[in-house]
C-alpha positions as CSV (number, residue, x, y, z in Angstrom):
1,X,19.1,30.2,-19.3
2,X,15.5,29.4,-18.2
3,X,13.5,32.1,-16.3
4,X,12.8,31.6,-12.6
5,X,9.6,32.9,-11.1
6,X,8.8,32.9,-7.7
7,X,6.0,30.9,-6.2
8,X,2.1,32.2,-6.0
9,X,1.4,33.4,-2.6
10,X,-0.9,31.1,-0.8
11,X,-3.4,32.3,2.0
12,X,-2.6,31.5,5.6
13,X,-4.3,27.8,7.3
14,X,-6.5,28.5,9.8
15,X,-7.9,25.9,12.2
16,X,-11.0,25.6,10.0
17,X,-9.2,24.3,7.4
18,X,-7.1,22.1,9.3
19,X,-9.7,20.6,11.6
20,X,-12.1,19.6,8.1
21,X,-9.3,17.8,6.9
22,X,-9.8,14.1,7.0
23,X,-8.3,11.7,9.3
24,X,-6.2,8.3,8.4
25,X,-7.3,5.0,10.1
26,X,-5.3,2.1,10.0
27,X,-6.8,-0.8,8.3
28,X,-7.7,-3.7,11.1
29,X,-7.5,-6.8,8.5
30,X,-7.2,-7.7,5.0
31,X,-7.6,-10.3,3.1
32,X,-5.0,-12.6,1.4
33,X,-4.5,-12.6,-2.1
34,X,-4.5,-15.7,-3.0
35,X,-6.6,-18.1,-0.3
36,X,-8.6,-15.3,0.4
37,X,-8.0,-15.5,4.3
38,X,-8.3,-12.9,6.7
39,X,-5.3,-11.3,7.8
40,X,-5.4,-9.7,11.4
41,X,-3.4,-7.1,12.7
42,X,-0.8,-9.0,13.8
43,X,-1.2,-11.8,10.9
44,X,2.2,-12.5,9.2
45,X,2.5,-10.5,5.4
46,X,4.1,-11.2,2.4
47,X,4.1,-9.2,-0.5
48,X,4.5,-10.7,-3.8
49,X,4.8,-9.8,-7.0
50,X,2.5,-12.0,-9.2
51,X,3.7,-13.6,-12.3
52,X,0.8,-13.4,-14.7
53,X,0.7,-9.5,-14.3
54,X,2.7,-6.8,-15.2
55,X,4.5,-5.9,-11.1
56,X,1.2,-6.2,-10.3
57,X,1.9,-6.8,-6.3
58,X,-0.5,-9.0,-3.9
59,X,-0.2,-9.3,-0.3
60,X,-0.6,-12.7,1.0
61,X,-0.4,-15.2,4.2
62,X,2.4,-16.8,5.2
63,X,1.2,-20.2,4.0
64,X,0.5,-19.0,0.6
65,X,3.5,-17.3,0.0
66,X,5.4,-20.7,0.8
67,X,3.1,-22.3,-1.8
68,X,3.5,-19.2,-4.4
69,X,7.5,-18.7,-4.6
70,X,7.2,-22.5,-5.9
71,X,5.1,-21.3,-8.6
72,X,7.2,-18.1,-9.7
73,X,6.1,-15.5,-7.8
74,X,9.1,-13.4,-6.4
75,X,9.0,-11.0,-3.2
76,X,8.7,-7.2,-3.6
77,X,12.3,-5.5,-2.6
C-alpha cells in the first residue's frame, strides 16, 4: 500500500493578498473566424471545429457557420 502524507500547511489569506489579485472582464466582441466580422455581445456564435486542423475549434457568425458545415466543419458538442 502507498504512503499517505498530509498536505503542507499554507499561511492564512489576508485582504492584501486577495485585493492584488487580478480581476476577470468579459470580452465585449470578437471576431469571426472565418469572415473576420465582428461579433458583438449579443452577436449569434457558433463554434466549429475546423477540418484542416487537429480539433482545432473556431468561433464563427452565424452566416459562416451555414457556409462552413457545407464544407465539413462539424459543431463542437
Amino acid at each position: 500500500m502507498g504512503q499517505v502524507r498530509p498536505m503542507p500547511k499554507q499561511p492564512p489569506m489576508d485582504d492584501a493578498h486577495v485585493q492584488g489579485a487580478g480581476t476577470v472582464s468579459s470580452i465585449d466582441s470578437a471576431h469571426c473566424g472565418l469572415c473576420g466580422a465582428k461579433l458583438s455581445a449579443r452577436a449569434l456564435r457558433h463554434h466549429l471545429i475546423s477540418p484542416q486542423s487537429c480539433g482545432a475549434a473556431i468561433t464563427v457568425c452565424h452566416t459562416c457557420q451555414k457556409a462552413a458545415l457545407g464544407e465539413g466543419y462539424r459543431l463542437v458538442e
